[in-house]
C-alpha positions in Angstrom: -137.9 -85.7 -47.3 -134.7 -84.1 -49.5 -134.7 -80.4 -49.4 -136.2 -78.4 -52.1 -133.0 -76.5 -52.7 -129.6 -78.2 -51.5 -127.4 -76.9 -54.9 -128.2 -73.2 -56.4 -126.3 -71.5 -59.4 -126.3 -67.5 -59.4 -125.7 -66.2 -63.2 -123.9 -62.3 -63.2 -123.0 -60.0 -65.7 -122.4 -57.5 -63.3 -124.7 -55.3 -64.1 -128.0 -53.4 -61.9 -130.1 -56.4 -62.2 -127.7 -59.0 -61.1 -126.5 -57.1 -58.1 -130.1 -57.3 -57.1 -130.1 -61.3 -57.8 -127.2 -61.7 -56.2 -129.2 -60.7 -52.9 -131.8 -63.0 -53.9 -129.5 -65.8 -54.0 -127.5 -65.1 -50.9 -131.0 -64.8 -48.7 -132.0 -68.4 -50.1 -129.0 -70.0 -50.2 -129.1 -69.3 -46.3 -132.7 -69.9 -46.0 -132.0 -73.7 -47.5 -128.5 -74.0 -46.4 -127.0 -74.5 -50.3 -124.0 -74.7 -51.7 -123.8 -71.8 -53.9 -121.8 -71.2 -57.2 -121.4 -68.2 -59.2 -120.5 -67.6 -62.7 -119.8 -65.3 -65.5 -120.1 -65.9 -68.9 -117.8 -64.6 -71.1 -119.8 -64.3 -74.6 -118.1 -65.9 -77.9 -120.2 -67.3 -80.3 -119.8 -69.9 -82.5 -117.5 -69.5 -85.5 -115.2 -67.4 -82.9 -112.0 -68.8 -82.9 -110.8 -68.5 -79.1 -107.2 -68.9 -80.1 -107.2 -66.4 -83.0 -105.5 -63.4 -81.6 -107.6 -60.7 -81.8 -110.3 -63.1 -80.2 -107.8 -64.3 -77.4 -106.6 -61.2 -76.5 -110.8 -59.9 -76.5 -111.0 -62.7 -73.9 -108.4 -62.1 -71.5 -109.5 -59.0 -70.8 -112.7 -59.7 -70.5 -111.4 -62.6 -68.4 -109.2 -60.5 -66.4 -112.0 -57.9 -65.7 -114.6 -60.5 -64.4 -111.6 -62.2 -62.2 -111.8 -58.4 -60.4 -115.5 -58.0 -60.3 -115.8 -61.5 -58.6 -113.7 -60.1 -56.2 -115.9 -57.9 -54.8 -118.9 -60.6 -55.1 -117.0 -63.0 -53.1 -116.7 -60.1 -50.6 -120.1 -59.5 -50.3 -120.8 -63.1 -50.0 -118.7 -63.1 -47.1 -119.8 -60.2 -45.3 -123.2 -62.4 -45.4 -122.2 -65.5 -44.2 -122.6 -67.2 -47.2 -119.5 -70.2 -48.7 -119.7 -69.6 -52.5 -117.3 -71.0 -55.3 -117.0 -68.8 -58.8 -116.7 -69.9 -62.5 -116.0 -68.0 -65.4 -117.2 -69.7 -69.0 -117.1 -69.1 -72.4 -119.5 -69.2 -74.7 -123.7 -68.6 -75.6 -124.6 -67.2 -71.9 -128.2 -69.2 -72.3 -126.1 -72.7 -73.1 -123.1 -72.2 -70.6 -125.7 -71.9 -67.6 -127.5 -74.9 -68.9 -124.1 -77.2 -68.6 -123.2 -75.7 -66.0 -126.6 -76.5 -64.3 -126.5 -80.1 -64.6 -122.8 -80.2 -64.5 -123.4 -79.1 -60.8 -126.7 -80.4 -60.0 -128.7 -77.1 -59.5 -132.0 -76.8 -58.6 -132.6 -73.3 -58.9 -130.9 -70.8 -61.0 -130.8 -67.4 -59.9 -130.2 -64.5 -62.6 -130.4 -61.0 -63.6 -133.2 -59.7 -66.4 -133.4 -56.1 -67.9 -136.7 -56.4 -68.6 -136.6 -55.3 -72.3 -140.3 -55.1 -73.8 -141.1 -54.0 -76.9 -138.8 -53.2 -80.2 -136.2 -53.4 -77.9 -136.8 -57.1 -76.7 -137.7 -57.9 -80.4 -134.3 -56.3 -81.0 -131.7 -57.6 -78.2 -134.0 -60.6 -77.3 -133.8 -61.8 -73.4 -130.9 -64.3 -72.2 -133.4 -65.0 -69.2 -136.3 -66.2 -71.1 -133.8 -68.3 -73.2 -132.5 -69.7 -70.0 -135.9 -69.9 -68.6 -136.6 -72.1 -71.6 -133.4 -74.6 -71.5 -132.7 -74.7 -67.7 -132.5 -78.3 -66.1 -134.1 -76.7 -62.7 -136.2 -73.9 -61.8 -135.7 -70.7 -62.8 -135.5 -67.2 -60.5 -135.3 -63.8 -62.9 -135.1 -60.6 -60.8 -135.4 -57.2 -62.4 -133.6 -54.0 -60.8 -136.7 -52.1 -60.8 -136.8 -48.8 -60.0 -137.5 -48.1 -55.8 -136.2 -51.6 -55.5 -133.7 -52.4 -52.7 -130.1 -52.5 -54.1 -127.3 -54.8 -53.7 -127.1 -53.7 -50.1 -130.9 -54.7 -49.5 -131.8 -57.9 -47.8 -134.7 -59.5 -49.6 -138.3 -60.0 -47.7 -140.3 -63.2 -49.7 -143.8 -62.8 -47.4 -146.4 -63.0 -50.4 -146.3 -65.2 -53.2 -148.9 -65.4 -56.0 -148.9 -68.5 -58.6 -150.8 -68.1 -61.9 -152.4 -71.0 -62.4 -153.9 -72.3 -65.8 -155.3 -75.7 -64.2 -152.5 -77.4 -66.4 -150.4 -80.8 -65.1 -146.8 -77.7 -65.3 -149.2 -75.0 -63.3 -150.2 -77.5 -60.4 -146.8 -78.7 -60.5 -145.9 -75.2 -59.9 -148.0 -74.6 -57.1 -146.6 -77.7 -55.8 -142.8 -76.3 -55.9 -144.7 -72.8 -54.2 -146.2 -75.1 -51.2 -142.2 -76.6 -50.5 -140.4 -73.2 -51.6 -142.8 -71.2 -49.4 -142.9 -72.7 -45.8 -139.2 -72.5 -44.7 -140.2 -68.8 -45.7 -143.1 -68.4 -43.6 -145.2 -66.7 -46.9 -148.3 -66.8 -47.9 -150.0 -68.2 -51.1 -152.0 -66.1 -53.4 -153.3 -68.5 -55.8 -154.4 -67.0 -59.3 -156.4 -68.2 -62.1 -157.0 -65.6 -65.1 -160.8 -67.0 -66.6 -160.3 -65.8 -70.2 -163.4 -64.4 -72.3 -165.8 -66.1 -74.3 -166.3 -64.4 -77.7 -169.6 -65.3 -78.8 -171.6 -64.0 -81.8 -174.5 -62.2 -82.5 -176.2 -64.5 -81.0 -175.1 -64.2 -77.5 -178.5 -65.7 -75.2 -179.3 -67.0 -71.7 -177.6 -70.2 -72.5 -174.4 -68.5 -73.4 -174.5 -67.0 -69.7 -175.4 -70.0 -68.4 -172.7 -71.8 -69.5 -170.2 -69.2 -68.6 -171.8 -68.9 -65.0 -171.4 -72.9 -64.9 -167.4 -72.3 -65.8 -167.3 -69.6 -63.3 -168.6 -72.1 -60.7 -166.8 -75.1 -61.7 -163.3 -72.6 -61.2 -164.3 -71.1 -58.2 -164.9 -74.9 -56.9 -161.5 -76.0 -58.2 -159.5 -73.3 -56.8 -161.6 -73.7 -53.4 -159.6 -77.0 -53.2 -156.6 -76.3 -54.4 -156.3 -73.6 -51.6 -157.6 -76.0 -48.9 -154.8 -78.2 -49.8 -152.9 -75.0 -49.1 -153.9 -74.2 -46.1 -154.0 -77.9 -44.6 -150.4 -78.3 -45.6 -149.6 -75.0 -42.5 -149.4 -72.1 -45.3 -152.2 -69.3 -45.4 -153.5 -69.6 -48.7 -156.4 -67.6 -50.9 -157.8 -68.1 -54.5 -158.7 -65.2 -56.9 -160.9 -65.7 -60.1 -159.5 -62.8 -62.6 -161.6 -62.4 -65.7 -159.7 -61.4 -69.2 -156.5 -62.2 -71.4 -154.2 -64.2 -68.6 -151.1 -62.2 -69.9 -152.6 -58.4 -68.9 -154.8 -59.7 -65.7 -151.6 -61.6 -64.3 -149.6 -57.9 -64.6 -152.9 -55.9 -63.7 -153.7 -57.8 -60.3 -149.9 -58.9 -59.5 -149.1 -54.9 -59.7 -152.2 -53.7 -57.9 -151.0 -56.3 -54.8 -147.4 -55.7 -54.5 -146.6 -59.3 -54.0 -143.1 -60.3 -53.6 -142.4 -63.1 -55.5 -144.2 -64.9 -58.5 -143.9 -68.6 -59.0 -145.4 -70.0 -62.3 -145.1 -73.1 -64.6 -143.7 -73.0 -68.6 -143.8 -75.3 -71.0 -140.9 -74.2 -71.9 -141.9 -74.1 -75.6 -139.2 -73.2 -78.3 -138.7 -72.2 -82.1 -142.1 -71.9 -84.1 -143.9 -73.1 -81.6 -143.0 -70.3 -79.0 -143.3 -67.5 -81.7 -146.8 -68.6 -82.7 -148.1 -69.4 -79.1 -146.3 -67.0 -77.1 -145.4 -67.2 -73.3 -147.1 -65.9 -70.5 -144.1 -66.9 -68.9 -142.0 -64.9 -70.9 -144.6 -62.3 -70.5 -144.3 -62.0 -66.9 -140.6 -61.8 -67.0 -140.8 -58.9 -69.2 -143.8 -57.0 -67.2 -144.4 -58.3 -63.9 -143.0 -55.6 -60.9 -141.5 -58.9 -58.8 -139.1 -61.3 -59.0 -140.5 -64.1 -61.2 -139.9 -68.1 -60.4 -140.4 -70.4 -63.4 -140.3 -74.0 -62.9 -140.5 -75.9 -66.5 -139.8 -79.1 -64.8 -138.5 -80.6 -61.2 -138.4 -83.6 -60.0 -139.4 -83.8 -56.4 -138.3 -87.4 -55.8 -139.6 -90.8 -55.1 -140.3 -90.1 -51.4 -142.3 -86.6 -52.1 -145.9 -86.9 -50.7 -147.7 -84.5 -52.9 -149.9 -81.5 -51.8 -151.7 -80.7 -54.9 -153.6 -82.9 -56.5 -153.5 -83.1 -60.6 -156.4 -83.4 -62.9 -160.1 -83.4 -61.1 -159.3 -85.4 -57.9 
């Protein structure tokens, strides 16, 4: 069987947050034995003229500033053991790293995210959940949180929870969990958030019945799910979480302290995202851990799958 990982692509600005992906991406890189590039993306937008003066001479200092800072990332990649080759492009951040991803065949993308909730994401937006939404391969954000081991900190991956929805992208997710997690030695916390039934005034027996019969049918589901786990060599555990997924993912994922999260998107975009939402995006704005997105993957034609889709 091919390696999950073989080529990864680590996105910096420079900033907090990407000097704590950057150790992200040097733990895995060894963990899989990858080949990993980094790049910069210097931003100009379109309607920019790159060779109008005032533009050009924006870019080679901008240029000339990242050449320095990737300097000192090549250093550190060195003092870890770890080959890596540097780009610097120009142009949207979200749609350089997408050619740059399939220029190079990645499959995972490590990068930086601030974090931003409220007016402030409305405001500034988030160049991770636009690359978590146009990405060729997987997707690993990392926040600098605060208490959170710096650039100098080496990474532990030990517990890993998967939000599941029972959709064909979430059990592919916990598929990608099952390969990404073994090399690792981590365990499997698999998570399914049973939203609640509004019912009218004339809430009765049958109503509970029914919702005990969904309860049931979950808890049987998830049973299997994490015996597929568990017979594939990974300790593995269900939990049935009742309310809005979006606030019981972030409740329970911050009362555990797990590590890392690993969760499918459909990857929605324009009207479509606005008026559905993202629990995805969600997560990457309010979960406390590193979160793993994986909108599609292909595992290849010799992959003997773990987790079963639909009811089998």
């Amino acid at each position: 069987m091919a390696p999950l990982i073989k080529q990864m692509l680590f996105a910096t600005d420079f900033s907090a947050c990407a000097d704590r992906a950057m150790g992200y991406a040097l733990s895995l890189a060894g963990t899989w034995k990858a080949d990993l590039c980094v790049v910069t993306v210097l931003e100009l937008y379109p309607g920019m003229d790159p060779d109008y003066t005032v533009n050009k001479m924006y870019l080679d200092h901008l240029r000339a500033e990242a050449s320095r800072q990737l300097v000192a990332v090549q250093e550190r990649a060195k003092a870890a053991g770890q080959p890596i080759t540097t780009r610097i492009e120009v142009g949207i951040p979200s749609q350089a790293l997408q050619t740059v991803a399939q220029t190079i065949g990645a499959d995972l993308l490590v990068v930086g995210t601030h974090g931003r909730t409220g007016l402030d994401h409305v405001l500034v937006g988030s160049t991770a959940e636009r690359v978590v939404r146009v990405s060729p391969c997987p997707v690993l954000a990392v926040k600098a949180d605060k208490g959170a081991a710096g650039a100098a900190g080496t990474p532990t991956i030990k517990r890993i929870v998967v939000p599941i929805d029972l959709s064909t992208c979430s059990l592919d997710a916990l598929e990608y969990a099952v390969q990404f997690a073994k090399p690792l030695g981590a365990a499997i916390t698999i998570l399914h958030a049973m939203e609640p039934v509004a019912y009218g005034l004339d809430f009765s027996l049958s109503h509970a019945k029914e919702w005990k019969e969904q309860r049931s049918y979950l808890e049987q589901r998830l049973s299997v799910l994490s015996a597929c786990v568990t017979a594939h060599g990974i300790r593995a555990e269900h939990v049935l979480k009742p309310g809005l997924p979006a606030d019981s993912i972030a409740s329970y994922v911050t009362q555990q302290g797990f590590d890392l999260m690993i969760m499918g998107t459909h990857g929605r975009r324009g009207i479509s995202h606005v008026l559905l939402g993202s629990i995805a995006g969600a997560m990457l704005r309010h979960a406390p851990c590193p979160v793993l997105t994986v909108r599609q993957f292909n595992f290849g034609a010799d992959h003997e799958r773990v987790i079963p889709l639909g009811n089998s």
